[in-house]
C-alpha positions in Angstrom: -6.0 1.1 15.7 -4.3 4.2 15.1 -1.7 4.5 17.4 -0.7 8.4 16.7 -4.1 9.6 16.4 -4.6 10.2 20.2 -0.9 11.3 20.9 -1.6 14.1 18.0 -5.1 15.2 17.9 -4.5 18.6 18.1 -2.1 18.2 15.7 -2.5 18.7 11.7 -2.8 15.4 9.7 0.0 17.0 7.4 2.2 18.4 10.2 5.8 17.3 9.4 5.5 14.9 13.0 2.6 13.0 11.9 4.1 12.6 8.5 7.4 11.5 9.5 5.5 8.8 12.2 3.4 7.7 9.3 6.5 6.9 7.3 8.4 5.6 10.2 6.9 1.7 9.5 8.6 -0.2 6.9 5.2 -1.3 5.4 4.0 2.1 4.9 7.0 3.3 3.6 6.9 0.7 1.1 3.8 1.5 0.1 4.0 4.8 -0.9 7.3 3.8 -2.5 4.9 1.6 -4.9 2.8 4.5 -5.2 5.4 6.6 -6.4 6.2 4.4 -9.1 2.5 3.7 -9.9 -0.3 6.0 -10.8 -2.0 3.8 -8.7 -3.0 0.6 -6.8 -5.7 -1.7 -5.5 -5.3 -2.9 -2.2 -4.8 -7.1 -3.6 -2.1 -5.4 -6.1 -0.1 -3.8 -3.3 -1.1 -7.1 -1.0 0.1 -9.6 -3.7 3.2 -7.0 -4.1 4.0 -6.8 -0.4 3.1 -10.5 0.3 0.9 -9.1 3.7 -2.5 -10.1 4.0 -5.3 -7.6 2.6 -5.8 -6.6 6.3 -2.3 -5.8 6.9 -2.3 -3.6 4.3 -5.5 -1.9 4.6 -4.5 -1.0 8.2 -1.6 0.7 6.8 -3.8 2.4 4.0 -5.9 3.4 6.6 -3.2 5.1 8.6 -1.6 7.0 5.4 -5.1 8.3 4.3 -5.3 9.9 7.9 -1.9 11.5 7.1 -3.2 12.9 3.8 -0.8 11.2 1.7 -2.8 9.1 -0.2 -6.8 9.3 -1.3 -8.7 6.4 -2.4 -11.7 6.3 -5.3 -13.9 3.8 -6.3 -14.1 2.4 -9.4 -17.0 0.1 -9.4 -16.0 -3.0 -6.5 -12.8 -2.4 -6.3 -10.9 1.0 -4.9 -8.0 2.4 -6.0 -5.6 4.3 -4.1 -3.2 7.1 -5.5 -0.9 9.4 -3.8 -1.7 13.3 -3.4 1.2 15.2 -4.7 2.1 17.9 -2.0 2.3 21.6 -2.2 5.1 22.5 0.5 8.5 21.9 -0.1 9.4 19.7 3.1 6.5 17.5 1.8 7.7 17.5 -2.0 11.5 17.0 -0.4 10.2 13.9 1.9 8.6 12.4 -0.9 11.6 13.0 -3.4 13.6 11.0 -0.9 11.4 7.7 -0.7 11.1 8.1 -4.4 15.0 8.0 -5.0 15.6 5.4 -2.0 16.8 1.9 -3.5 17.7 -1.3 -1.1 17.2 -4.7 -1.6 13.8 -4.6 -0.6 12.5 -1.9 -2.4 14.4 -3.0 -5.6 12.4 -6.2 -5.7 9.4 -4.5 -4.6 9.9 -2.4 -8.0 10.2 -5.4 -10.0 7.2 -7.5 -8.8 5.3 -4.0 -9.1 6.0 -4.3 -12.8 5.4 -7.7 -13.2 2.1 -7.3 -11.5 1.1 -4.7 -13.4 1.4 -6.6 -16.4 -1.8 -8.6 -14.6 -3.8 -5.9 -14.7 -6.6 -6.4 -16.9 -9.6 -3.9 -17.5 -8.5 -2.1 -14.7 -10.0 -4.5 -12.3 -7.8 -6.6 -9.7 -6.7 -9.8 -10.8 -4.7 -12.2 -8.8 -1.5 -13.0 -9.6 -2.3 -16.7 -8.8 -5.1 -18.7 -8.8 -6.0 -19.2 -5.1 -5.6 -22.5 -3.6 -8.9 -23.8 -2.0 -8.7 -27.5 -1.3 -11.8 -29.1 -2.0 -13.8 -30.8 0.2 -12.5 -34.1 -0.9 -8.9 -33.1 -0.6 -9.9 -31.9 3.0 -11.2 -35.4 3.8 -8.1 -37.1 2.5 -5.8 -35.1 4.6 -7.6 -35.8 8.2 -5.2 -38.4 9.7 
């Protein structure tokens, strides 16, 4: 659910409170860090990236879409989402501040966003490893 919605209904989605809420959660924050940085992302890329579940992150997608700071096309099965650049300066000043903000976690964010990039193949989503389903007979072995 998204929380601000109700609180600011009457409010723009691109009024400087919504925007600075949006950005207010670490996640979110991160993510249009990446998106900076990228022309843009699947949702498993910025998962895999992140290390959050696909849900997690497609909450938080969800949530920046409303806020009109990203947009999202399909390409086929998968959907890519890309940042829309902004027209008035406080937006173009709030996003030239995430873009130049560096910590620890951003910094490695930055590298396993070029690493997974490097992944990318056909411009479809690959994982960046191969998921680990036991089989049925190493499900069997394991029950005590």
């Amino acid at each position: 659910m998204i929380v601000y919605m109700d609180k600011y209904a009457n409010i723009s989605p691109s009024h400087p409170v919504v925007l600075w809420k949006v950005l207010s959660d670490a996640t979110r924050f991160r993510i249009v860090k990446l998106l900076l940085q990228a022309e843009w992302l699947y949702v498993c890329e910025i998962a895999d990236i992140l290390s959050l579940p696909f849900y997690t992150i497609s909450r938080h997608l969800k949530e920046l879409k409303f806020s009109g700071l990203i947009q999202e096309k399909r390409e086929g099965r998968f959907i890519q989402y890309f940042l829309v650049r902004r027209e008035t300066p406080y937006e173009q000043k709030l996003l030239e501040i995430i873009e130049v903000f560096e910590d620890e976690t951003t910094h490695t964010d930055s590298l396993a966003l070029h690493k997974r990039l490097l992944l990318r193949k056909s411009n479809t989503c690959s994982l960046s490893h191969p998921l680990e389903t036991p089989t049925i007979s190493e499900k069997r072995r394991k029950k005590p």
